[in-house]
C-alpha positions as CSV (number, residue, x, y, z in Angstrom):
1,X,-54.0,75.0,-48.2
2,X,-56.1,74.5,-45.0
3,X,-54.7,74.6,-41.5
4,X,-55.6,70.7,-41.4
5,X,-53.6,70.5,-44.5
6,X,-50.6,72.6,-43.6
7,X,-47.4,70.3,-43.1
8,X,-46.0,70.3,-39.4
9,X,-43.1,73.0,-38.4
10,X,-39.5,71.9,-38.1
11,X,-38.0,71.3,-34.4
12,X,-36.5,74.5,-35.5
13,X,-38.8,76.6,-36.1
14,X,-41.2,75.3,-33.0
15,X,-38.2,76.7,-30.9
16,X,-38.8,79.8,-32.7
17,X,-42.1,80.0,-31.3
18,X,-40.5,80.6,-27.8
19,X,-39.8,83.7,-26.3
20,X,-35.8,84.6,-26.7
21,X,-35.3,82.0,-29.6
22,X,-36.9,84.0,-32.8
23,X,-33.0,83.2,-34.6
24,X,-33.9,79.5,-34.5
25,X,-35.7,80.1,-37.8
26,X,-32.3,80.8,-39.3
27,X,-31.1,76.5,-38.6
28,X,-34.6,75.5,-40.4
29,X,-32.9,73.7,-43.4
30,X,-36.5,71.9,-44.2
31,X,-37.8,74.1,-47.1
32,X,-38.1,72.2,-49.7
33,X,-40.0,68.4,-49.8
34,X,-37.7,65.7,-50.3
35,X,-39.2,62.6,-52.6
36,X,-37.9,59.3,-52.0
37,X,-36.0,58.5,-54.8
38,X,-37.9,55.9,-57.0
39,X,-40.7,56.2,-54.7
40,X,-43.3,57.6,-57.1
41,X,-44.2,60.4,-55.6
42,X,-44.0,59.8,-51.9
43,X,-41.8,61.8,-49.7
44,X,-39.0,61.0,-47.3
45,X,-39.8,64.6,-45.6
46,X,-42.1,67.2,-45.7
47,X,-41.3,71.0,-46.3
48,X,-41.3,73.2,-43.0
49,X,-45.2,74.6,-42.4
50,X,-44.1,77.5,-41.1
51,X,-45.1,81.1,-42.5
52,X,-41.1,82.2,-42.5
53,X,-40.7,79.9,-45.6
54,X,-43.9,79.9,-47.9
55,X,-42.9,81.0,-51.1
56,X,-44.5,84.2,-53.4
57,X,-46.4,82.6,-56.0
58,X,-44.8,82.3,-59.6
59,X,-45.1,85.3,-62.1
60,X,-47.5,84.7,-65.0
């Protein structure tokens, strides 16, 4: 995934960014995407871009 494709940071986690506020990444509840239901694939919300939630890759 490419910077242009990374998905935006949460409120939360842009008031991480800020001096004296690192704990804000603690209220980021945005880690998963959320589908609309029935919506074939769109989504009602995008996961949180930030690095304090990307996931290890799966096992082989």
């Amino acid at each position: 995934m490419t910077v242009a494709e990374a998905p935006p940071l949460s409120p939360e986690c842009t008031l991480a960014r800020e001096p004296g506020y690192g704990a804000a990444h603690e209220e980021c509840r945005r880690t998963d995407d959320i589908p609309l239901p029935h919506g074939g694939g769109i989504l009602l919300q995008r996961r949180c871009g930030c690095a304090c939630h990307r996931q290890a890759p799966p096992e082989p």
